[in-house]
C-alpha positions as CSV (number, residue, x, y, z in Angstrom):
1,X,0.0,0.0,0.0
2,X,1.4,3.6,-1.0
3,X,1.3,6.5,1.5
4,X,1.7,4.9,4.7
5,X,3.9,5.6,7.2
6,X,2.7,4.4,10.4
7,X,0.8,1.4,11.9
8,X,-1.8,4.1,12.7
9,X,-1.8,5.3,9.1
10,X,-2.7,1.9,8.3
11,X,-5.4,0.8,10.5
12,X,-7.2,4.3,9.8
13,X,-7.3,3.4,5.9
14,X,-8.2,-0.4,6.8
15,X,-11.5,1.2,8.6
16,X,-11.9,3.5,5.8
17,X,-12.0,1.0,3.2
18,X,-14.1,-1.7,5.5
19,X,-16.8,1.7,6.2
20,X,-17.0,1.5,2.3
21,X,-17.0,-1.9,1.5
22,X,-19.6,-3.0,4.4
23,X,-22.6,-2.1,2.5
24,X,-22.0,-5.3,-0.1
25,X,-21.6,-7.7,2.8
26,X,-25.1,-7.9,4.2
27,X,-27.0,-11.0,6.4
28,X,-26.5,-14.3,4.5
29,X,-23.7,-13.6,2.4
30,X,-20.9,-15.8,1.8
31,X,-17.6,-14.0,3.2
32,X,-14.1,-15.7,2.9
33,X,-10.8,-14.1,4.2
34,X,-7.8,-15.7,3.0
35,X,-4.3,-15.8,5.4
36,X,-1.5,-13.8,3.8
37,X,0.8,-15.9,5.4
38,X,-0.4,-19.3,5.3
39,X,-2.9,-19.3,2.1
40,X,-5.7,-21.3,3.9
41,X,-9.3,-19.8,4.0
42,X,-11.7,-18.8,7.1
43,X,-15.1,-19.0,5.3
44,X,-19.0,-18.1,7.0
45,X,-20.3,-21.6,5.7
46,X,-19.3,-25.2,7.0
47,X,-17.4,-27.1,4.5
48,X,-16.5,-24.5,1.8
49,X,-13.5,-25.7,0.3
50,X,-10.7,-23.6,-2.0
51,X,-8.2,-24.9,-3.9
52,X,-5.4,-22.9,-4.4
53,X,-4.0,-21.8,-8.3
């Protein structure tokens, strides 16, 4: 990311961009963060699988 210079720079554009992103996730969507470090998934439904490519 360009521009930042401070852990606190950084968290304050990581709220902005979650403030305008949060209006696509609504109740019942499907939401999947992936782990920078280890490439596995967290997922809101059971048994989702990825495969990585």
């Amino acid at each position: 990311m360009k521009n930042v210079n401070s852990i606190n720079e950084l968290i304050k554009r990581f709220e902005e961009i979650v403030l305008e992103e949060s209006n696509l996730i609504r109740n019942g969507s499907i939401v999947a963060l992936k782990h920078v470090a280890t490439g596995k998934y967290l997922s809101s439904i059971k048994n989702l699988c990825y495969t990585t490519g």
